[in-house]
VEXDREN-2710 file (C-alpha; in Angstrom, 1 decimal):
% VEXDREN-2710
k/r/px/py/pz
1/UNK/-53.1/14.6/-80.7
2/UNK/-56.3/13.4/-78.9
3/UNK/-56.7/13.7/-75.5
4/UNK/-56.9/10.1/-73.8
5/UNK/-56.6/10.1/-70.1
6/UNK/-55.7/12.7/-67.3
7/UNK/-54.6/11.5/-64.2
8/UNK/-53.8/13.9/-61.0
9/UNK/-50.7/13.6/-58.8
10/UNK/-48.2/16.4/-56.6
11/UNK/-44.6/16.7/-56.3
12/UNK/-42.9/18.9/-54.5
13/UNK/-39.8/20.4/-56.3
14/UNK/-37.5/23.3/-55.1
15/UNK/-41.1/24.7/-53.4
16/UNK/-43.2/24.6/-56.3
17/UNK/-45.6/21.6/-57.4
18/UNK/-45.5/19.2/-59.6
19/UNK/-48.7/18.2/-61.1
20/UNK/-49.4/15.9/-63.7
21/UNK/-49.4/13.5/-65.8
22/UNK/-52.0/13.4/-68.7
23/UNK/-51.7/11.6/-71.5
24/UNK/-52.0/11.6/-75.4
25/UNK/-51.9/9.7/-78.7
26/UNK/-48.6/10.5/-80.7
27/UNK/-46.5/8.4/-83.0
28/UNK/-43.3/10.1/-81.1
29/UNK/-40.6/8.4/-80.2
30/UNK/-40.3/5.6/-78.0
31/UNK/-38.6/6.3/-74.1
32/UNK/-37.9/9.2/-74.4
33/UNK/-38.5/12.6/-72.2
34/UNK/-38.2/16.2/-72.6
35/UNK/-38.0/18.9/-70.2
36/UNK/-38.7/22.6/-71.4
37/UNK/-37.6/25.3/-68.7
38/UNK/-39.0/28.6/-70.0
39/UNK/-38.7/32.5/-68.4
40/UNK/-40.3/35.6/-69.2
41/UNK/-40.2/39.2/-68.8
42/UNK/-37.0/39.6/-66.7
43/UNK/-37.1/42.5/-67.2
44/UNK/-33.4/43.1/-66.3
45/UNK/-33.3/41.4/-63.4
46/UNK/-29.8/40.3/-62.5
47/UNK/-30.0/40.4/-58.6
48/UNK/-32.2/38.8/-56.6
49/UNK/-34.7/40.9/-54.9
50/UNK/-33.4/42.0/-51.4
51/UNK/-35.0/40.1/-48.2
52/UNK/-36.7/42.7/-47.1
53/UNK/-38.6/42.7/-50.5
54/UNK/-43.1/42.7/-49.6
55/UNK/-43.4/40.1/-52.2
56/UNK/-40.5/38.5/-53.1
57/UNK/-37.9/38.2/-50.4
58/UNK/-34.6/37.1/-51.5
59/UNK/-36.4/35.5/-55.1
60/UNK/-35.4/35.4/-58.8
61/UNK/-31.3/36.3/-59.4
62/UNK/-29.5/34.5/-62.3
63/UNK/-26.9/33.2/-60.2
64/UNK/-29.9/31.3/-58.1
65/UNK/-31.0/30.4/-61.7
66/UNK/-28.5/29.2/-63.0
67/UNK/-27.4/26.9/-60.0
68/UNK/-31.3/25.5/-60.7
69/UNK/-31.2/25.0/-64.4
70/UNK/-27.4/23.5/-63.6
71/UNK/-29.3/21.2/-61.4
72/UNK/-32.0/20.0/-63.7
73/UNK/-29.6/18.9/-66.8
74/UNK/-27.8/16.9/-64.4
75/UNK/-30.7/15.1/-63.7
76/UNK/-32.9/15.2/-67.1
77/UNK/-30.3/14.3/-70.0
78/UNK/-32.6/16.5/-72.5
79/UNK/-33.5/19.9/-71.6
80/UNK/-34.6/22.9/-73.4
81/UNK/-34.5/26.4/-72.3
82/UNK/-36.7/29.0/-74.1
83/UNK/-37.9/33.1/-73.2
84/UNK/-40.7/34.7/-74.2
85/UNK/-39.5/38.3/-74.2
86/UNK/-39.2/41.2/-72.5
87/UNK/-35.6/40.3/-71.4
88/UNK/-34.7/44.5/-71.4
89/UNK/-35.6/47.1/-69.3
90/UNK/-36.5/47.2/-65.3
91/UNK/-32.9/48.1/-63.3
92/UNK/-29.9/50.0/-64.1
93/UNK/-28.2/47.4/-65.5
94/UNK/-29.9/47.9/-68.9
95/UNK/-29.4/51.6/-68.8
96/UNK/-25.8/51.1/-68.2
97/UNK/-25.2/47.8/-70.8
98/UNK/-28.2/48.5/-72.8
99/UNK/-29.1/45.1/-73.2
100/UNK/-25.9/43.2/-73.6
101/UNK/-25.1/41.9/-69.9
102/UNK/-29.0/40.6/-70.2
103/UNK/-27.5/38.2/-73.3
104/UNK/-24.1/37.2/-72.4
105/UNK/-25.8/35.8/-69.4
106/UNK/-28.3/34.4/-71.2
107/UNK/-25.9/32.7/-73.3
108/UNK/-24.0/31.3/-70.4
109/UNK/-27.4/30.2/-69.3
110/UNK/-27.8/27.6/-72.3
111/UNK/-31.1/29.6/-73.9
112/UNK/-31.7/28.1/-76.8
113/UNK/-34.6/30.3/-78.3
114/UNK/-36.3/33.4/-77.7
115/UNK/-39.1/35.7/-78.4
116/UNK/-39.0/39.4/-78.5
117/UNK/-41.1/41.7/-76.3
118/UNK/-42.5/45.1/-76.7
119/UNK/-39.7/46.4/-74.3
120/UNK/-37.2/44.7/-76.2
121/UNK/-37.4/47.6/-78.6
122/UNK/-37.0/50.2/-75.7
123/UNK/-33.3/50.7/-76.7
124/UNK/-34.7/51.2/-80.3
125/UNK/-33.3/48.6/-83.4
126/UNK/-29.7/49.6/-83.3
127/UNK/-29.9/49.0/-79.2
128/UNK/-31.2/45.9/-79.5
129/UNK/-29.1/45.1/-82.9
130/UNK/-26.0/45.8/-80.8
131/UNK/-27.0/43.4/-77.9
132/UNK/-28.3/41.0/-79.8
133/UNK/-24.8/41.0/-81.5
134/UNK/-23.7/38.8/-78.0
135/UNK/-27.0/36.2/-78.2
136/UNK/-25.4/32.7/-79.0
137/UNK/-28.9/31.8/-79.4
138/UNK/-31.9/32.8/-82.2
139/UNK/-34.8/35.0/-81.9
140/UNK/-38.3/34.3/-83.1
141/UNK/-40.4/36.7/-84.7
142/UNK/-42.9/35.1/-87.4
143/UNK/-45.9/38.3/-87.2
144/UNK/-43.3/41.1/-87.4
145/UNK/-42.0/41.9/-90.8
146/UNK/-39.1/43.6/-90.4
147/UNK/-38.2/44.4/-94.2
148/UNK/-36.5/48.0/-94.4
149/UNK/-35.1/47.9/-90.9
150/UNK/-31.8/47.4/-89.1
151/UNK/-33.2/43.7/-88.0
152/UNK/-33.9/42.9/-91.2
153/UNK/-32.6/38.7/-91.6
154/UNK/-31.6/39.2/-87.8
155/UNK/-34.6/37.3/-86.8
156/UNK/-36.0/34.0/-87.7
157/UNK/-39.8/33.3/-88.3
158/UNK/-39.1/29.5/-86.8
159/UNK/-36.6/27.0/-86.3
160/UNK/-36.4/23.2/-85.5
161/UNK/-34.4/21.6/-83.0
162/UNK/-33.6/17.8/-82.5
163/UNK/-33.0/16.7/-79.0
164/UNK/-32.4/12.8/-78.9
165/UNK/-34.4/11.5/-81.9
166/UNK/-37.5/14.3/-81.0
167/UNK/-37.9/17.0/-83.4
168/UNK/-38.9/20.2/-81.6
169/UNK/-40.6/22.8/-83.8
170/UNK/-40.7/26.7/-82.2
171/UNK/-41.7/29.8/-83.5
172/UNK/-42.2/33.3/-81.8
173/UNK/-45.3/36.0/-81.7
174/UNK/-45.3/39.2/-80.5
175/UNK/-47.5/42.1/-79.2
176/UNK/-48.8/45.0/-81.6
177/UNK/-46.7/47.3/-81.2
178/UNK/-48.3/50.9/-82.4
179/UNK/-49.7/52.7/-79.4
180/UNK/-47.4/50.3/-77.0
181/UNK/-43.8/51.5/-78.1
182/UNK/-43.1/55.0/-79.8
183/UNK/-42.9/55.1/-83.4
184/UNK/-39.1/55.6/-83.4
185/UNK/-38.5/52.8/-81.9
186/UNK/-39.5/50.2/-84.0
187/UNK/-39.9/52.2/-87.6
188/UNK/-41.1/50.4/-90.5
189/UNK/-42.0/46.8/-88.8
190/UNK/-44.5/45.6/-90.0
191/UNK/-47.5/43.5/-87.2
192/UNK/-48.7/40.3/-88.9
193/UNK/-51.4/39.0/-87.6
194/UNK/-51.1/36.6/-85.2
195/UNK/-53.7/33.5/-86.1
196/UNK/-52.9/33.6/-89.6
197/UNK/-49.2/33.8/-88.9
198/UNK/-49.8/30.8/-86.8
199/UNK/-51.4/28.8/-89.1
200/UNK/-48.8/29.2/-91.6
201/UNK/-45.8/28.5/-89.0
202/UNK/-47.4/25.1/-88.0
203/UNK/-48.0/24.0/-91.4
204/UNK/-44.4/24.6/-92.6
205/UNK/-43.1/22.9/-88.8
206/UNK/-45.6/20.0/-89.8
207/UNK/-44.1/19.7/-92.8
208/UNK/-40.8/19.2/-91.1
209/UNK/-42.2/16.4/-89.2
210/UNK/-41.8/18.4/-85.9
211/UNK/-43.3/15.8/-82.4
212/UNK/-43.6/19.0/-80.6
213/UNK/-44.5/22.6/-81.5
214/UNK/-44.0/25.1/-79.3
215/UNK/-45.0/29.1/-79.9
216/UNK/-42.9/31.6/-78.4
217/UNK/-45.5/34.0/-77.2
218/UNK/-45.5/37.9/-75.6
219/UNK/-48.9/38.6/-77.2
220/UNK/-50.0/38.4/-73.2
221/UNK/-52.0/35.6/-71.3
222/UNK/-55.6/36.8/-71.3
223/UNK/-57.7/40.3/-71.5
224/UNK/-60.8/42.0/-69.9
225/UNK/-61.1/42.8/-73.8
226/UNK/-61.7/39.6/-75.3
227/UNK/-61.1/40.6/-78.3
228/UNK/-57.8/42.1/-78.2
229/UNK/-55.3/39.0/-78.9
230/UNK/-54.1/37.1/-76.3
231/UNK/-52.7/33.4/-75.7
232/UNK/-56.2/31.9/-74.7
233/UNK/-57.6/33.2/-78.0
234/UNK/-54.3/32.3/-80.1
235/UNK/-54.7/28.6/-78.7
236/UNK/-58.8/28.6/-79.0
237/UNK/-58.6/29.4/-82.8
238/UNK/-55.4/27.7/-84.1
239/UNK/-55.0/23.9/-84.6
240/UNK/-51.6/21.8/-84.5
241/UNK/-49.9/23.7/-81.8
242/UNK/-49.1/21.6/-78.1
243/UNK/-47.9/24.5/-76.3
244/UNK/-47.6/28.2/-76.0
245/UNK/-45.3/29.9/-73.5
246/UNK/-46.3/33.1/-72.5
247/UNK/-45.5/37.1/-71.5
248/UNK/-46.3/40.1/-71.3
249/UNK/-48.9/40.1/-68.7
250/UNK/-46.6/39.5/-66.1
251/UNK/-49.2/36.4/-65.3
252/UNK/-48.2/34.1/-62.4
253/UNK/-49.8/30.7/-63.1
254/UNK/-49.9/28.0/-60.5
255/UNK/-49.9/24.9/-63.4
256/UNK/-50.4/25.1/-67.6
257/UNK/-53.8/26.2/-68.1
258/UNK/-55.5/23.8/-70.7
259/UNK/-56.9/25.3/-74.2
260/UNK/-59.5/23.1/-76.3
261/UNK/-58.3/24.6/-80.5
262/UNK/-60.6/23.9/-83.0
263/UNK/-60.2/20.6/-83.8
264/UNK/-61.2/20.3/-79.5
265/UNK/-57.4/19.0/-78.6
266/UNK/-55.7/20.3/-75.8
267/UNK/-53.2/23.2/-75.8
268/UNK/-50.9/24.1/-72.6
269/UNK/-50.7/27.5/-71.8
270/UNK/-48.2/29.1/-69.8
271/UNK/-46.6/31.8/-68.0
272/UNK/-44.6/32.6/-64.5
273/UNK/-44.3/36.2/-64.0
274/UNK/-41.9/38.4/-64.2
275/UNK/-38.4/39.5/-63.1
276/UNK/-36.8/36.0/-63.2
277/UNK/-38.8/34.9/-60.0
278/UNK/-39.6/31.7/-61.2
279/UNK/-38.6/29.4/-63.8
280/UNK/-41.0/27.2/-65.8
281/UNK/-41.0/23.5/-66.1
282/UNK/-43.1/21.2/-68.3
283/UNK/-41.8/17.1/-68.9
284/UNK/-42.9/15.6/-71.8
285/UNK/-42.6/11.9/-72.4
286/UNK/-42.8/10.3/-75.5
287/UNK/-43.3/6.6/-76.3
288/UNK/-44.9/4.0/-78.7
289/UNK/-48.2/4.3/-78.3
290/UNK/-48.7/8.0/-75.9
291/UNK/-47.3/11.8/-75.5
292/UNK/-47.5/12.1/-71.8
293/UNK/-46.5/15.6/-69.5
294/UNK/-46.1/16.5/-66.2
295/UNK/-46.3/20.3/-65.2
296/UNK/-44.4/22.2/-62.7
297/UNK/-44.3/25.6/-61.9
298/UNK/-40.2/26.1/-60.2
299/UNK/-40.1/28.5/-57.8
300/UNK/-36.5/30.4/-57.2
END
């Protein structure tokens, strides 16, 4: 897609902005719009954090978003919800369910994809095997090969979904993995590289005639290292991807940060935080002649 025209304009939407639209060249489908709400690194987080909480008074809960999300579909009739990871680990609610409370709520939620995170792995392969068993809902995982393990064909490398005429192509990276989680947690897997991974996902999601393709990401936003992998640098040397939402870095981004790839189209890039404080938004509308979006950052 080639970049056309970018023009600026503010919303306010449950305390959070709106800003947006810009607009592209696709040969998408006419009228219609699509509204991805994404989360990452939750980390656990079932409560809200008390009101007395320094930075986050009374924020996050999956009661509060769920009334949200609830909210949106009754007022956008096509709506996607994605994670990008790091679901386990953070309050005693995984120690005690080890991971299963995190996805039955999920799955009342309506998730529809998701990514895993290094801390995914914290209850090792059967843990997350066991909770996994009460997902209603796929997870990602095209750079780790996990041939010889308990997740072995538990995982899918991508997956297209269809909502009203546009074909939606996702598929999930994640973090290395040696030096980040012990040995005995994730065994044999197998790290992939990510960029070459990449390349390969989009060709085969191109193939499928995907409008949209979306990677599932919790390789982390940016580094001081600028050479350790990261989202910037996934987006900077990949082509054919629209979007990339984020983890890992916990990184709290006021709007999509915008990515030139090699062919010099844009690439949105983001990330809200962690523990379920806010909830990410990003319209896309789809006609004739332009792929337009509006970004908003949701605030719980």
């Amino acid at each position: 897609m080639d970049r056309r025209s970018f023009i600026k304009s503010t919303a306010l939407i449950t305390g959070g902005t709106m800003v947006g639209p810009s607009a592209f060249i696709s040969k998408s489908q006419s009228n219609k719009r699509l509204t991805i709400l994404h989360t990452n690194d939750t980390h656990s987080n079932i409560d809200p954090f008390p009101a007395n909480h320094a930075k986050y008074p009374g924020k996050g809960g999956v009661a509060k978003r769920f009334d949200l999300i609830q909210k949106i579909r009754v007022e956008e009739e096509h709506v996607l919800l994605v994670d990008a990871g790091d679901i386990f680990q953070g309050t005693p609610y995984f120690n005690k369910f080890g991971g299963v409370l995190e996805m039955k709520l999920m799955t009342e939620l309506g998730y529809e994809a998701a990514t895993m995170g290094n801390h995914d792995f914290d209850g090792g392969m059967d843990g997350f095997k066991k909770a996994q068993a009460y997902a209603k809902f796929p997870f990602l995982c095209s750079n780790y090969d996990f041939q010889n393990t308990l997740l072995d064909g538990l995982t899918q490398d991508h997956m297209v979904i269809d909502k009203a005429g546009i074909k939606v192509g996702l598929f999930g990276l994640g973090v290395k993995l040696k030096g980040l989680v012990p040995d005995n947690k994730f065994l044999e897997t197998k790290y992939l590289d990510p960029i070459e991974i990449a390349t390969d996902q989009v060709k085969q999601l191109q193939k499928k005639n995907c409008d949209l393709i979306i990677c599932l990401s919790h390789l982390g936003y940016s580094y001081k290292d600028d050479k350790r992998m990261s989202d910037l640098l996934l987006a900077a040397n990949t082509s054919g991807i629209h979007m990339i939402i984020g983890g890992h870095t916990h990184t709290f981004l006021d709007k999509p940060s915008e990515v030139s790839n090699k062919e010099g189209n844009t690439v949105l890039v983001n990330q809200v935080g962690w523990a379920g404080v806010n909830l990410g938004r990003v319209d896309f509308e789809f006609d004739k002649q332009c792929f337009s979006k509006k970004e908003s950052l949701l605030v719980q």
